[in-house]
C-alpha positions in Angstrom: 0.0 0.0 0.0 1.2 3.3 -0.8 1.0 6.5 1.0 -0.2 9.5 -0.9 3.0 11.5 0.9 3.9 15.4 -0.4 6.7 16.7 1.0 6.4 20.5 2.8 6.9 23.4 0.5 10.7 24.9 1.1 9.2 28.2 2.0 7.3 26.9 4.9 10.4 25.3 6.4 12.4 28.3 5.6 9.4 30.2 7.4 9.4 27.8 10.2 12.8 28.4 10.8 12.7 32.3 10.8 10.1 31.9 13.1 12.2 29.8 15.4 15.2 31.8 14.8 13.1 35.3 15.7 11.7 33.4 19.1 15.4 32.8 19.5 16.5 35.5 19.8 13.5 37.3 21.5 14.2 34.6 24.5 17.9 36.1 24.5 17.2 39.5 24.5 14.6 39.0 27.3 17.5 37.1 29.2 19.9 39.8 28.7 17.8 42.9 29.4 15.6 41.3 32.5 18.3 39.4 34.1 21.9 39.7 33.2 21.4 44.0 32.9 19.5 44.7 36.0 22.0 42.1 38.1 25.1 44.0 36.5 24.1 46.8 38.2 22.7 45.7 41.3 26.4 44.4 41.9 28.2 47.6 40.8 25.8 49.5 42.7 26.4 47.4 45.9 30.5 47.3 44.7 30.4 50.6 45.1 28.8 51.0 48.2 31.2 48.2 49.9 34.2 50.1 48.4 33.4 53.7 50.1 33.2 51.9 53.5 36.5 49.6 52.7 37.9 53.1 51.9 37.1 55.0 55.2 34.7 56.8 53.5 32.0 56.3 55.8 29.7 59.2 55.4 29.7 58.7 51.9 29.7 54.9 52.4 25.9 55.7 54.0 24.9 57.8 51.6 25.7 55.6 48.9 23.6 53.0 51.3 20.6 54.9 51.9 20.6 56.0 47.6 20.8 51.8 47.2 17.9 51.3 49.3 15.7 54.1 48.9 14.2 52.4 46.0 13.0 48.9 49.0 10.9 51.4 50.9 9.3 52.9 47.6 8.6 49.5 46.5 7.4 48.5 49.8 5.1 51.3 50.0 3.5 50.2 46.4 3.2 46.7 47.9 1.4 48.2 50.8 -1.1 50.1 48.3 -1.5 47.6 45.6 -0.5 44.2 46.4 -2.7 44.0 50.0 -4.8 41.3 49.2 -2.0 38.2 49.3 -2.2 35.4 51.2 1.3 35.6 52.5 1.4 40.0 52.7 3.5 39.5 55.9 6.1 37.5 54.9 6.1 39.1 51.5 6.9 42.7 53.1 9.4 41.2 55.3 11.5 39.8 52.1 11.0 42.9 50.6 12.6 45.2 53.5 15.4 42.7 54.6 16.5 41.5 50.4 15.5 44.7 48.6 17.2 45.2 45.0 18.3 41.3 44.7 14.6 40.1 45.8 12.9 42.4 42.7 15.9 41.3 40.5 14.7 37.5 41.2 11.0 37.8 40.9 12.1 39.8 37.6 13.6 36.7 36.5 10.8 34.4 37.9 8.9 36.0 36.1 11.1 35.8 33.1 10.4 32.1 33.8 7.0 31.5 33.7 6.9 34.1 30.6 9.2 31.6 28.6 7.7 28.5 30.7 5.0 26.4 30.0 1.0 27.8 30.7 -0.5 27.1 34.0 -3.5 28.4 35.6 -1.8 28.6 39.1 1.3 30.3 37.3 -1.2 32.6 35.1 -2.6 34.0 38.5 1.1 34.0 40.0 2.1 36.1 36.7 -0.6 38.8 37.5 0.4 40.1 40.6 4.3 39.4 40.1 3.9 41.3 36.2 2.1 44.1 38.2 4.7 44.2 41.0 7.7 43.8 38.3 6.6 46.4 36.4 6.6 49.2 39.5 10.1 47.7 40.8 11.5 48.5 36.7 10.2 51.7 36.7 12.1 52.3 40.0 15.0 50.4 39.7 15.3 51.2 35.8 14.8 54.9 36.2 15.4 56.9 39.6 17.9 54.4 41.1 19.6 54.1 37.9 20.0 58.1 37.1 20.4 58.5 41.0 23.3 56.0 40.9 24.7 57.9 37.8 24.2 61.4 39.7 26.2 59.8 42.8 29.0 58.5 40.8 29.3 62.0 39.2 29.3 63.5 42.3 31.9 60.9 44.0 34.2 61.4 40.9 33.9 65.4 41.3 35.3 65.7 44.7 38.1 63.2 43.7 36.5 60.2 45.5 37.1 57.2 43.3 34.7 54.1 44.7 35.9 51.4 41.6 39.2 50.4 42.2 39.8 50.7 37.8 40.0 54.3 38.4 42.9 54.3 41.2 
C-alpha cells in the first residue's frame, strides 16, 4: 500500500525556521535585558557601596547605602497600596525590606520564567500580581535608582573620590 506523501513546500520550512530563529532570539534579548542587565548593576551599585566603607569613606559609604535602598521602601510602599490582598502580605513585606534590590531582580527573573515557561493556571494567576509588582520595581529600579546611581557616581568622581578600584 502506498502512501499518498507530499513533502512540505521549502518556504514553509524556511518560514518555520525564521520563526524559530526570531523566538530565539526574542528569549535572549529577554534574558539579557531582564536578568543579566539589571543584576550587572545591582552588583556595581552594591560594589560601590562596599568600596566607600573599605575606603574609610563612611559618610559617603551611608549615603551611597541609603541611595541603594531608597528604592525597597518605595517598592514597599506600592506593595502596601496595591498588592494587600495576598495570602502571605506579611512574609512578603518582610523579604522585601530585609532582600530589597536582589529580591525584585529574582521575581524579575521568575517572572522571566514563567513568561518563557510552560501555561499554568496557578502560574497565570502567580504572573498577575508578580507582572504588576515587576513592572513598579523597573520603573524604580530602571529609572530613579539608575540616574540616582549615575548622579552619585558623578558626584563621588567630582570631589576626587574614586569608589571602583579601575579608576585608582
Amino acid at each position: 500500500r502506498e502512501e499518498n506523501h507530499n513533502p512540505e513546500p521549502l518556504s514553509t520550512i524556511l518560514n518555520n525556521t525564521k520563526f524559530y530563529r526570531r523566538e530565539y532570539l526574542r528569549t535572549l534579548a529577554a534574558i539579557v535585558t531582564e536578568a543579566i542587565l539589571p543584576l550587572t548593576s545591582l552588583v556595581a551599585s552594591f560594589l560601590n557601596v562596599l568600596q566607600l566603607f573599605l575606603m574609610g569613606q563612611y559618610n559617603l559609604g551611608w549615603v551611597g547605602l541609603t541611595l541603594f535602598l531608597l528604592p525597597t521602601f518605595l517598592v514597599l510602599f506600592y506593595y502596601l497600596e496595591n498588592m494587600f490582598h495576598r495570602q502571605n502580605k506579611l512574609i512578603e513585606m518582610c523579604l522585601i525590606t530585609v532582600f530589597g534590590p536582589f529580591l525584585r531582580w529574582f521575581c524579575s527573573v521568575r517572572l522571566l520564567i514563567l513568561k518563557l515557561g510552560v501555561e499554568d493556571t496557578n502560574a497565570n494567576m502567580e504572573a498577575g500580581d508578580l507582572s504588576t509588582f515587576i513592572h513598579a520595581a523597573k520603573m524604580l529600579d530602571g529609572i530613579f535608582q539608575t540616574s540616582m546611581q549615575v548622579i552619585w557616581l558623578l558626584y563621588l568622581i567630582a570631589i576626587e573620590v574614586y569608589p571602583f578600584p579601575i579608576f585608582d
